[in-house]
C-alpha positions as a Markdown table, in Angstrom:
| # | Residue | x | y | z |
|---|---|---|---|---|
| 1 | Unk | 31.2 | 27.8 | 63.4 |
| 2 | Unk | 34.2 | 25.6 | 61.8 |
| 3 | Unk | 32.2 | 25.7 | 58.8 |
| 4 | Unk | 32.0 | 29.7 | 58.3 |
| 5 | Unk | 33.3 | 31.1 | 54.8 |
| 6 | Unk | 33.7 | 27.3 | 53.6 |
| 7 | Unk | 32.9 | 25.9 | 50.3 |
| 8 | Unk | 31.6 | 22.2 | 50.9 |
| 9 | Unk | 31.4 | 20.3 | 48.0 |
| 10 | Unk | 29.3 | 16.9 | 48.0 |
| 11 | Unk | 30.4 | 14.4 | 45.0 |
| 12 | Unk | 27.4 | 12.4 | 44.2 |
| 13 | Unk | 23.6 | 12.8 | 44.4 |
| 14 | Unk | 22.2 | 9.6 | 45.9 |
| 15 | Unk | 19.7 | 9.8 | 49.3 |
| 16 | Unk | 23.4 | 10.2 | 51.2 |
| 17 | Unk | 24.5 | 13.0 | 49.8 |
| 18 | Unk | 21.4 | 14.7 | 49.6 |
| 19 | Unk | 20.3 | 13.9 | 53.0 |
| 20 | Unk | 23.8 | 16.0 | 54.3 |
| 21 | Unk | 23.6 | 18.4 | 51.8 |
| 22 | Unk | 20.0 | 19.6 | 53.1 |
| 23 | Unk | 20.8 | 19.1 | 56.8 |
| 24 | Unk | 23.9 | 21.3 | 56.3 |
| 25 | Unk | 21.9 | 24.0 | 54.3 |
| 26 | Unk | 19.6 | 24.3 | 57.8 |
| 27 | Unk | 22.8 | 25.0 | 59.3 |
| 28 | Unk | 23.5 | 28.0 | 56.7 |
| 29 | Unk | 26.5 | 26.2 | 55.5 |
| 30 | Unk | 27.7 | 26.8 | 51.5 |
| 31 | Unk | 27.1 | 23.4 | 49.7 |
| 32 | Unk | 27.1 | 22.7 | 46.0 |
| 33 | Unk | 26.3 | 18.6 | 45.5 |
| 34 | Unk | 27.8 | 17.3 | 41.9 |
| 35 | Unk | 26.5 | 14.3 | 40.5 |
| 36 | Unk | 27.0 | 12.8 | 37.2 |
| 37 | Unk | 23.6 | 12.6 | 36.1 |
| 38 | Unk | 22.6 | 15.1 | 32.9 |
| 39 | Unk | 19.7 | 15.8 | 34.8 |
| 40 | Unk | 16.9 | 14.7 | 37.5 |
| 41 | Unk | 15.4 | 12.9 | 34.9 |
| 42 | Unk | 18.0 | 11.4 | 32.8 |
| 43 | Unk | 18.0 | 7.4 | 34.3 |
| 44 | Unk | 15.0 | 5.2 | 36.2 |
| 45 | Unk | 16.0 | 5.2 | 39.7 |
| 46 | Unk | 16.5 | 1.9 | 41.8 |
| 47 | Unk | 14.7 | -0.1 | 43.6 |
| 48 | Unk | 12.3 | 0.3 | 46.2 |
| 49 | Unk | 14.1 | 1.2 | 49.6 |
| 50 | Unk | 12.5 | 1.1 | 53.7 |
| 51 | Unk | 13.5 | 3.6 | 56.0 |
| 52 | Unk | 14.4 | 2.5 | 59.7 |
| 53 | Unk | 13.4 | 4.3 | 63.0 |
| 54 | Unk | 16.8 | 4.8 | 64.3 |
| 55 | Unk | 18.7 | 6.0 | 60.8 |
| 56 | Unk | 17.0 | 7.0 | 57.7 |
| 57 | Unk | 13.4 | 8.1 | 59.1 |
| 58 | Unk | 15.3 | 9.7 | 61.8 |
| 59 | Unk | 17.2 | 11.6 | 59.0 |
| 60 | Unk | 13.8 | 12.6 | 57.5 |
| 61 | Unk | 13.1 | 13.9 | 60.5 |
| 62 | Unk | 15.8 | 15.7 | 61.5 |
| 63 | Unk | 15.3 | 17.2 | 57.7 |
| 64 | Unk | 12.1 | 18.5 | 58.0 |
| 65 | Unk | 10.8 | 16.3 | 55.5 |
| 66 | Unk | 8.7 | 13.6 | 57.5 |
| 67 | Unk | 5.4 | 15.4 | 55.8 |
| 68 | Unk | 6.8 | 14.7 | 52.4 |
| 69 | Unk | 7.8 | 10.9 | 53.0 |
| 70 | Unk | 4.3 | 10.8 | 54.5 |
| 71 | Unk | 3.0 | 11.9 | 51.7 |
| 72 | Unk | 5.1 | 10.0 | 48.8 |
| 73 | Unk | 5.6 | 6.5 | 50.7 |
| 74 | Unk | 4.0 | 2.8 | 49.8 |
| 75 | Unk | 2.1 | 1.3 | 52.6 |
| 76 | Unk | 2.0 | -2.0 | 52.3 |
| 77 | Unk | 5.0 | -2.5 | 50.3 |
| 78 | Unk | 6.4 | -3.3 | 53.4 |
| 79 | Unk | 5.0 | -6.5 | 53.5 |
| 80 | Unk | 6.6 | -10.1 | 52.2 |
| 81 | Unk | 6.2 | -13.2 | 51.3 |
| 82 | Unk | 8.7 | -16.2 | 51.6 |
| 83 | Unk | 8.8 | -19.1 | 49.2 |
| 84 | Unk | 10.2 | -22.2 | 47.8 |
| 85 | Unk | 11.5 | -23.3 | 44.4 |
| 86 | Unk | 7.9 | -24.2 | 44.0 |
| 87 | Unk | 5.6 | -21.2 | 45.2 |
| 88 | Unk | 4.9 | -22.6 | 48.2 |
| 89 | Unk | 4.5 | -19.7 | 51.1 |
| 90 | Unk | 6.4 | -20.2 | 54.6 |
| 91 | Unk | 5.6 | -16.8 | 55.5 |
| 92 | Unk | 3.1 | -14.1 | 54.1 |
| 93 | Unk | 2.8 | -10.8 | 55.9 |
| 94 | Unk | -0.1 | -10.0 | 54.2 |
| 95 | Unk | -2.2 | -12.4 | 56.5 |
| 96 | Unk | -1.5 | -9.3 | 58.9 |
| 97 | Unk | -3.8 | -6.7 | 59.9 |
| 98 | Unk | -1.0 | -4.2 | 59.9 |
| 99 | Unk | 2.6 | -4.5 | 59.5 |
| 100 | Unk | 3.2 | -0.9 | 61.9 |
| 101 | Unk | 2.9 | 3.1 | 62.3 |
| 102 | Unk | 5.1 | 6.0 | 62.3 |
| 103 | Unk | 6.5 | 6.0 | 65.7 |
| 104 | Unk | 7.0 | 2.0 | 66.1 |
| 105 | Unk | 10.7 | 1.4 | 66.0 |
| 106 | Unk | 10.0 | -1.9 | 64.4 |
| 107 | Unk | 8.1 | -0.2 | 61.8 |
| 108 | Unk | 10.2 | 0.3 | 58.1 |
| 109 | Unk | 8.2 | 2.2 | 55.4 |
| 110 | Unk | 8.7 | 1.7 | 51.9 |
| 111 | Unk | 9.4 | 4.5 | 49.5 |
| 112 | Unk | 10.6 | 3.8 | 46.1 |
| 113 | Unk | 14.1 | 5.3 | 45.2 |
| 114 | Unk | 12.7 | 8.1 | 42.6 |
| 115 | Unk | 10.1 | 9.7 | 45.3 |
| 116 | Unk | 13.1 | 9.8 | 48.1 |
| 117 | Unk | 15.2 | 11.3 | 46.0 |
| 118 | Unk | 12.8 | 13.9 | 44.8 |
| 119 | Unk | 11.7 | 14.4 | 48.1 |
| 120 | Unk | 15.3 | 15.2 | 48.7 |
| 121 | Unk | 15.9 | 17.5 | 45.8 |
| 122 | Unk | 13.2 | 19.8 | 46.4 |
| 123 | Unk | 13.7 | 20.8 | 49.7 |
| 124 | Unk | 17.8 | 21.7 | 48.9 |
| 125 | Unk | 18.2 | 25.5 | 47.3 |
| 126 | Unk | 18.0 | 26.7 | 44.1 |
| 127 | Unk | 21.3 | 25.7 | 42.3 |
| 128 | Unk | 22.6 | 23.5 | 44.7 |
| 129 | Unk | 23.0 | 20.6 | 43.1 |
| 130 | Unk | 25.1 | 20.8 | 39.8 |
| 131 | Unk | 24.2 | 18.1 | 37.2 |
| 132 | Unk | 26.4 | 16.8 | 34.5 |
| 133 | Unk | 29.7 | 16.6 | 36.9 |
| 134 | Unk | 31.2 | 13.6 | 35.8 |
| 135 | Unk | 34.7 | 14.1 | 37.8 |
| 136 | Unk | 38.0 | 13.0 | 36.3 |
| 137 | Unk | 40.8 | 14.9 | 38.7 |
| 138 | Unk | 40.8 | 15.5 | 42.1 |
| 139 | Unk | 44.0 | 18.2 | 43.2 |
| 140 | Unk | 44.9 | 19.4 | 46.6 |
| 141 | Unk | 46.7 | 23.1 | 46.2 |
| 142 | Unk | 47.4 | 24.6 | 49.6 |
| 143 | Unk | 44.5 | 22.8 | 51.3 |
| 144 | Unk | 41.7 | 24.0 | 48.7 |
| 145 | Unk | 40.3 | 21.2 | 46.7 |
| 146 | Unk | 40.2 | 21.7 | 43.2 |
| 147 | Unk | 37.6 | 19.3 | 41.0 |
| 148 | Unk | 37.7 | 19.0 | 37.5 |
| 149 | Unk | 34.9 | 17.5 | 35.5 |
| 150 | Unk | 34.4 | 15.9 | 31.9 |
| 151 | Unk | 32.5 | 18.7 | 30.6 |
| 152 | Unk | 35.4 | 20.5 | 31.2 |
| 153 | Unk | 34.0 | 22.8 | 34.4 |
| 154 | Unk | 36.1 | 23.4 | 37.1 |
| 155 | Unk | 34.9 | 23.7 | 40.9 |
| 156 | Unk | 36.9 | 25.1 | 44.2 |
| 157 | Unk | 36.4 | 23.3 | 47.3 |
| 158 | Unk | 37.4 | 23.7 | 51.0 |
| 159 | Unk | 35.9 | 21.0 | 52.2 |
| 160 | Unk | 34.9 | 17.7 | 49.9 |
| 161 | Unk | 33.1 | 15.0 | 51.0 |
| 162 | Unk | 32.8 | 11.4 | 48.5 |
| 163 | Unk | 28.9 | 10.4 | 48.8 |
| 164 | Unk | 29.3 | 8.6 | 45.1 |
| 165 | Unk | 28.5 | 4.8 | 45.8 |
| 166 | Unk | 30.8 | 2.2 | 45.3 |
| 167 | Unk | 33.1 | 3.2 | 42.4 |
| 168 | Unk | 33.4 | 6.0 | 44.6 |
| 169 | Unk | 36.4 | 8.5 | 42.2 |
| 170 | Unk | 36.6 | 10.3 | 45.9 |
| 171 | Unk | 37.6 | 7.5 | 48.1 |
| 172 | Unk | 41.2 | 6.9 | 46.0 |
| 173 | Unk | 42.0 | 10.4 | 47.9 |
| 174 | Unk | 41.2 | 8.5 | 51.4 |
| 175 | Unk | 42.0 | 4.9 | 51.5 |
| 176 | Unk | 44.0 | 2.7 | 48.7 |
| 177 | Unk | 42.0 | -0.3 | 50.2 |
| 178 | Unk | 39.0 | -1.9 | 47.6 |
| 179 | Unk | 36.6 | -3.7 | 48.2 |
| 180 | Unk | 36.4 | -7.6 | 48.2 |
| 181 | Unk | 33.9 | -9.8 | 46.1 |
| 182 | Unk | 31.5 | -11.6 | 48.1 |
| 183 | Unk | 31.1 | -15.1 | 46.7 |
| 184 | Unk | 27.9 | -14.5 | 45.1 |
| 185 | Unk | 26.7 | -12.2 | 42.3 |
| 186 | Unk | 23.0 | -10.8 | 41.3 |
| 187 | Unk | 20.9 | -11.0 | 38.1 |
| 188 | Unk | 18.9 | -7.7 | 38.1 |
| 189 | Unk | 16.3 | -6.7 | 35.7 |
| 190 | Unk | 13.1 | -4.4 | 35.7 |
| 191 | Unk | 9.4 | -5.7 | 34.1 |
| 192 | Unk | 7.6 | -2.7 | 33.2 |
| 193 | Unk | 3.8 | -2.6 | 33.5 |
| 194 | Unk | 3.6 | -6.0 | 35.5 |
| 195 | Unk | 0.6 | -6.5 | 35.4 |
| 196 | Unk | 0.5 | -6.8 | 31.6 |
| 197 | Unk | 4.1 | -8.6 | 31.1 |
| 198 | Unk | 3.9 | -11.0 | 34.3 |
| 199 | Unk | 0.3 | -11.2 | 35.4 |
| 200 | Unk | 0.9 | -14.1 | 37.9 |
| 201 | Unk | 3.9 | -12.7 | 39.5 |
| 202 | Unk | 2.3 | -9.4 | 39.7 |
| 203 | Unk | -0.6 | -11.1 | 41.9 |
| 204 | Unk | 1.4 | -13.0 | 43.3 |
| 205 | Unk | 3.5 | -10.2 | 45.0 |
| 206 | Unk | 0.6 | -8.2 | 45.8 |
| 207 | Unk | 2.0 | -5.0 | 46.2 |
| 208 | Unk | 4.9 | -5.8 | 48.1 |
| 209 | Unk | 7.5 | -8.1 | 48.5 |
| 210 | Unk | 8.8 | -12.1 | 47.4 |
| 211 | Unk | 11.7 | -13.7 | 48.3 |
| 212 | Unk | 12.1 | -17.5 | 46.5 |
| 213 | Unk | 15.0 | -19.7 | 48.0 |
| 214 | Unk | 16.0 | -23.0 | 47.6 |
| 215 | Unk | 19.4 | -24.8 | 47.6 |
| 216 | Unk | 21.6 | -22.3 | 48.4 |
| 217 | Unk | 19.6 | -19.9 | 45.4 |
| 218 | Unk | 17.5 | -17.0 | 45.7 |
| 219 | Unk | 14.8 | -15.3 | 43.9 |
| 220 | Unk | 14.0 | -11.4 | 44.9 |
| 221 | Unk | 10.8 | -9.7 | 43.2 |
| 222 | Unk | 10.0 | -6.8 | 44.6 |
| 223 | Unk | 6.4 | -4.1 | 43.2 |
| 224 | Unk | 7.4 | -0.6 | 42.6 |
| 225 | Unk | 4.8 | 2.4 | 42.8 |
| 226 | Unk | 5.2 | 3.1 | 38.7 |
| 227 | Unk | 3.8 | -0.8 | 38.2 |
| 228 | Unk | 6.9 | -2.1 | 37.3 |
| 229 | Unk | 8.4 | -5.1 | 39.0 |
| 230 | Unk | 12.3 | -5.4 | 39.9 |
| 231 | Unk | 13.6 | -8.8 | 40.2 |
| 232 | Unk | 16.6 | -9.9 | 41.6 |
| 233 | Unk | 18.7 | -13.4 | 40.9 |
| 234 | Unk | 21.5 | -14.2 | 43.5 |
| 235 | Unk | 23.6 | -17.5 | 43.8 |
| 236 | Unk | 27.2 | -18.4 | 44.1 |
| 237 | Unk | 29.1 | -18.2 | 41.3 |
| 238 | Unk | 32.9 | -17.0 | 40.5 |
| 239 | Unk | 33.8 | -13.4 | 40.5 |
| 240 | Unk | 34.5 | -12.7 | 36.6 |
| 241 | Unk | 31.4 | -15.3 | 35.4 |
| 242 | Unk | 29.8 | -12.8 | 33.3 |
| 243 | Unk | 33.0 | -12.4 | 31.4 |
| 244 | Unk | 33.2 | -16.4 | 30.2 |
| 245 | Unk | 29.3 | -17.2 | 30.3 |
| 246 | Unk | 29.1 | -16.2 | 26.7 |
| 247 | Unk | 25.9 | -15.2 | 27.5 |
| 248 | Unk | 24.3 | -11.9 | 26.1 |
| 249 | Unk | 22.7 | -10.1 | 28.2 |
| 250 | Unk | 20.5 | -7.9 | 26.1 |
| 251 | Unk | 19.5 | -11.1 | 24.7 |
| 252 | Unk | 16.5 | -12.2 | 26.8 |
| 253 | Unk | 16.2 | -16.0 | 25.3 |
| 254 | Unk | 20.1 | -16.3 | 26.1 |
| 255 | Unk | 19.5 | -15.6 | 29.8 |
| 256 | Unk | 16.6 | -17.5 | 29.6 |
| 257 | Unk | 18.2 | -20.7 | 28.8 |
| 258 | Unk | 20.7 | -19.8 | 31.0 |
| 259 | Unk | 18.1 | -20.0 | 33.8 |
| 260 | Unk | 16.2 | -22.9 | 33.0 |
| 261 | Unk | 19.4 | -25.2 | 33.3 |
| 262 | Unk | 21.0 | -23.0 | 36.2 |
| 263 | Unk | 17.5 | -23.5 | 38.3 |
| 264 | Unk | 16.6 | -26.4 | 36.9 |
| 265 | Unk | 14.5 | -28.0 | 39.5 |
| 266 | Unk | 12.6 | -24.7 | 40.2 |
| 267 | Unk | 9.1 | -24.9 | 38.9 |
| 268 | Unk | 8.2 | -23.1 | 35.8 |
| 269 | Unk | 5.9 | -20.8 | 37.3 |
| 270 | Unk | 9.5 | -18.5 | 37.8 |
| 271 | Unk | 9.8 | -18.5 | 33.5 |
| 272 | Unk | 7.2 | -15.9 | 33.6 |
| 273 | Unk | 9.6 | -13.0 | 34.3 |
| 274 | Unk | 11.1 | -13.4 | 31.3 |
| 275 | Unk | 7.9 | -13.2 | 28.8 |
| 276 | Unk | 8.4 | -9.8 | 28.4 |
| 277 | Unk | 11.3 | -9.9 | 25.3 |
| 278 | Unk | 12.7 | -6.1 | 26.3 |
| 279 | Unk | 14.0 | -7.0 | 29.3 |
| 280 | Unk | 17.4 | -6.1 | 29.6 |
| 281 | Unk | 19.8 | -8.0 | 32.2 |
| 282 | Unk | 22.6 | -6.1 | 34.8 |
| 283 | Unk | 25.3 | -8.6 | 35.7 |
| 284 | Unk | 26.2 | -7.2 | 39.9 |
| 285 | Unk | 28.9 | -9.1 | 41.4 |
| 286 | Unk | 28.4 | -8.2 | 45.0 |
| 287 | Unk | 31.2 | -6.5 | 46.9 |
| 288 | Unk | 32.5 | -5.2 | 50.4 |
| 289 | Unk | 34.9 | -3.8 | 52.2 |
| 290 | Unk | 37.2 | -5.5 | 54.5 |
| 291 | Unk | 35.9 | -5.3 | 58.2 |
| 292 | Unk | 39.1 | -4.0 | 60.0 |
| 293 | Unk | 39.6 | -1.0 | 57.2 |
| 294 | Unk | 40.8 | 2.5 | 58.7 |
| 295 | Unk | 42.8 | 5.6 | 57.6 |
| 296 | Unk | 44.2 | 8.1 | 58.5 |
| 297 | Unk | 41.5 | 11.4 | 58.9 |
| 298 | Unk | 42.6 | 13.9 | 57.1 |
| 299 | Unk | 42.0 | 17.8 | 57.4 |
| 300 | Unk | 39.6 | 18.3 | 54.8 |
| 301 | Unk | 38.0 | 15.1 | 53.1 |
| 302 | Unk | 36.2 | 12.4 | 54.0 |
| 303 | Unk | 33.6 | 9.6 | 53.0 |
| 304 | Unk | 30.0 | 8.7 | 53.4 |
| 305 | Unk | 27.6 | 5.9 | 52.5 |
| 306 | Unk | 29.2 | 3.4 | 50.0 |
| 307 | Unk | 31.7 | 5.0 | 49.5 |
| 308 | Unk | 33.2 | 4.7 | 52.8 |
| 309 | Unk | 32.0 | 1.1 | 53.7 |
| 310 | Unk | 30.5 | -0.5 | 51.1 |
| 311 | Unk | 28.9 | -4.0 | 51.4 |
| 312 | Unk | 26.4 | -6.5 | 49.9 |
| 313 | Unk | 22.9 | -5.9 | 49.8 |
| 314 | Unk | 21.8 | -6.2 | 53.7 |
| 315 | Unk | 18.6 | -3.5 | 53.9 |
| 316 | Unk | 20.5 | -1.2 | 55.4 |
| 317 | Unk | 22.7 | 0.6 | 53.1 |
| 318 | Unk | 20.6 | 3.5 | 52.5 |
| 319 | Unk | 19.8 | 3.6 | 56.3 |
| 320 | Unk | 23.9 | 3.8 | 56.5 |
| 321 | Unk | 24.4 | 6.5 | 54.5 |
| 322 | Unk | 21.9 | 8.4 | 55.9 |
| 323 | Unk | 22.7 | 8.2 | 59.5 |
| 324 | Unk | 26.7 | 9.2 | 58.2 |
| 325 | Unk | 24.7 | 12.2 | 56.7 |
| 326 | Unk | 23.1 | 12.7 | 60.2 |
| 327 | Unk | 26.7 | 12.1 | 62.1 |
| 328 | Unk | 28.8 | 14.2 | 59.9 |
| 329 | Unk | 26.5 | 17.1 | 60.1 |
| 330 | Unk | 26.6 | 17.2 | 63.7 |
| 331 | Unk | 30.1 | 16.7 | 64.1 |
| 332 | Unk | 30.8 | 19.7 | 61.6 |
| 333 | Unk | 28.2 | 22.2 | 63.4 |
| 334 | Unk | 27.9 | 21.4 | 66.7 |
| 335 | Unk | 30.6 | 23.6 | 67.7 |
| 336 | Unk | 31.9 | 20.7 | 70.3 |
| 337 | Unk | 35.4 | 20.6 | 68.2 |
| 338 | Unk | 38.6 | 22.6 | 68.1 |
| 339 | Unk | 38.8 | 22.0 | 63.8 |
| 340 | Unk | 37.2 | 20.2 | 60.7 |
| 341 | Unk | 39.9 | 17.5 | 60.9 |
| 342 | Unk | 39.3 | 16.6 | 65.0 |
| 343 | Unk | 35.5 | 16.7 | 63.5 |
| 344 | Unk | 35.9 | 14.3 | 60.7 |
| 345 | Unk | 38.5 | 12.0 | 63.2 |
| 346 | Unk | 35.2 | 11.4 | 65.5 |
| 347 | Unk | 32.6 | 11.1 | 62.6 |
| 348 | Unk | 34.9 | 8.3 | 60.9 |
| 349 | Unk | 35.8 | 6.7 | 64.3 |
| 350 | Unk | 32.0 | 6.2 | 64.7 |
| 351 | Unk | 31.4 | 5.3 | 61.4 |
| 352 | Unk | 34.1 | 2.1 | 61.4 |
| 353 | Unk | 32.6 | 1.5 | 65.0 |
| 354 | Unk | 29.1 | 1.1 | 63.1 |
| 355 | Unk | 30.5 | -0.5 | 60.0 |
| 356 | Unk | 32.7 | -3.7 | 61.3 |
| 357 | Unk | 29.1 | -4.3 | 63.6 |
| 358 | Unk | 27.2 | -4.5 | 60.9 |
| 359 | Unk | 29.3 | -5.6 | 58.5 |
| 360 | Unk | 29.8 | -8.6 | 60.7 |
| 361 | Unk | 25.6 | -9.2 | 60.3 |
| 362 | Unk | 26.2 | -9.0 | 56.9 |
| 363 | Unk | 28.7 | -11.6 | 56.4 |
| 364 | Unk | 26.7 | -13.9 | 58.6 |
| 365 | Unk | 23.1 | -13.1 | 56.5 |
| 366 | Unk | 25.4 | -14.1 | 53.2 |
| 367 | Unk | 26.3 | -17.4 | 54.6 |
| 368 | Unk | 23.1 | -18.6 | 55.4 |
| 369 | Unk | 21.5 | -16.8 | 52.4 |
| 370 | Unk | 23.5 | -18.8 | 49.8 |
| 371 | Unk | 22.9 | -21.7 | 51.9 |
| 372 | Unk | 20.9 | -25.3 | 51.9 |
| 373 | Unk | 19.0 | -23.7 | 55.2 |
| 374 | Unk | 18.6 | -20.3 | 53.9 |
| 375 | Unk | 14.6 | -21.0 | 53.7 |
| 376 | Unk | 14.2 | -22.1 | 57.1 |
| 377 | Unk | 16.3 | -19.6 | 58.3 |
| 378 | Unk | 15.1 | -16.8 | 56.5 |
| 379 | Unk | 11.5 | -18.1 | 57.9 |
| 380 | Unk | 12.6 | -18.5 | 61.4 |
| 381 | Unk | 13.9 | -14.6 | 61.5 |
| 382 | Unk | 10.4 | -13.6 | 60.5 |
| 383 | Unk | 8.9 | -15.4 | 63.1 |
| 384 | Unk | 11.4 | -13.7 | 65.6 |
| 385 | Unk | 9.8 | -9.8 | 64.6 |
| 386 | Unk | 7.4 | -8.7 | 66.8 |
| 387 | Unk | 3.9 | -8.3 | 65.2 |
């Protein structure tokens, strides 16, 4: 087994990371995972994410863990609604008897962020992951890795693999290439208990899903298990616009304003989501990496998830980084290679393979997104789905 008598270490401790670290513990492989977080608890976890036949579910169930998604995902959440500036519904799954079962490849349950993870968690070993590993030095000494974190703690690695997201501190020791702004750039914020601080927009998600578009803008709301509602601004705007908007953005009546004369001819119906005066505003310029980037695979590093091939929001990021989880393992225990760095060479062949296809989706779902036709086109992809 290449990976006898190794020490693995997995920086960060998002679905990625966890997803290998548990599929390499089945193996009997030595894994520790270090992510920044204090603790499992410190920070509200994302948004809500869906799981696809052919990548994430079929990382759940290579796991052993499709009784605990079962058990912790949102039926129903699955299902959207699509809408103009004005309300007005084009396409509402919830007029559907059923929107699929576990076995239908079409079929993507919902699971919100916190559940997955904890799913995730709890099946890894006592110890495994070590909180509060914030790293700040990365050294190579005679092919064994050596990490050292802000808290001071030191760990020894033969083997490190960078599952920490898009400001990845891993992928610097991989690739010099960054990623590459977008064009556009999201407004995200959280309601708590919307069903007291947004009434209307609470009904009128029902459970599951909203996205409002109109001239070349977009409006994503999307229901969470705990009640709360995330919501999701997205237009074209310049790269550094936060930076000289002189707008606050702990200040809810300065984003406010902000909206009513950047949507201006969107109905007031939308001015609900900001009633509730704690909402707190993240400015997310969205970024990617360039479709033709490769590098050289080296002996005893690599990348997975976000880290390795970031791009904008496209439903499938999670799915991504959970299939890399499902690749890598393979590739690393299979026993089909000569060494860990002909292992790595064919996981990260794959992985561009997979990355420049989708990537290319990507690019083409951003153009028509931020476009005058995004409705239509957003409306006549639904219609394409099977039922």
């Amino acid at each position: 087994m290449l990976l006898q008598n190794k020490k693995i270490a997995i920086v960060g401790g998002g679905p990625g990371g966890l997803t290998l670290a548990r599929l390499l513990q089945l193996k009997g492989a030595d894994v520790k995972v270090y992510e920044r977080d204090e603790n499992r608890n410190v920070r509200l976890q994302g948004a809500t994410l869906d799981l696809h036949y052919e990548s994430g579910l079929k990382a759940i169930e290579t796991a052993g863990l499709m009784d605990a998604f079962k058990a912790n995902y949102r039926p129903d959440n699955d299902r959207y609604r699509v809408m103009d500036e004005n309300g007005n519904v084009f396409h509402d799954d919830h007029a559907k008897e059923s929107t699929g079962a576990f076995g239908d490849e079409f079929f993507r349950p919902e699971i919100d962020r916190g559940p997955l993870r904890d799913i995730l968690l709890d099946a890894l070993k006592p110890e495994t992951i070590v909180w509060d590993s914030h790293i700040v030095s990365l050294e190579n000494k005679n092919d064994i890795w050596e990490i050292t974190f802000k808290n001071g703690n030191v760990a020894i690695a033969d083997i490190v693999i960078g599952a920490d997201g898009a400001n990845s501190k891993i992928r610097p020791f991989v690739t010099p290439i960054k990623p590459i702004y977008s064009g556009a750039t999201y407004l995200v914020c959280n309601i708590p208990d919307a069903e007291k601080n947004a009434l209307k927009l609470h009904n009128l998600t029902k459970g599951g899903k909203i996205t409002a578009m109109a001239n070349s803008k977009n409006l994503f709301l999307s229901a969470k298990g705990d009640g709360s509602l995330d919501f999701y601004i997205g237009w074209k705007v310049a790269e550094n616009w936060a930076i000289g908007s002189g707008i606050d953005f702990k200040d809810n009546k300065q984003v406010l304003e902000w909206f009513k004369k950047e949507f201006a001819d969107w109905n007031s119906m939308w001015l609900e989501l900001f009633d509730y005066d704690q909402t707190h505003f993240v400015v997310r310029p969205l970024y990617g990496m360039p479709l033709d980037q490769y590098w050289e695979t080296q002996s005893n590093i690599t990348l997975l998830g976000d880290a390795a091939h970031l791009l904008p929001p496209n439903g499938e990021g999670v799915n991504s980084a959970m299939l890399d989880a499902l690749f890598l393992n393979e590739n690393l225990t299979n026993g089909k290679f000569a060494d860990i760095k002909e292992a790595i060479s064919d996981y990260e062949k794959q992985m561009f393979k997979r990355f420049t296809v989708e990537g290319k989706e990507t690019a083409e779902m951003m153009d028509w997104m931020y476009s005058p036709n995004g409705l239509k086109t957003m409306v006549a992809l639904f219609h394409q789905m099977p039922d």
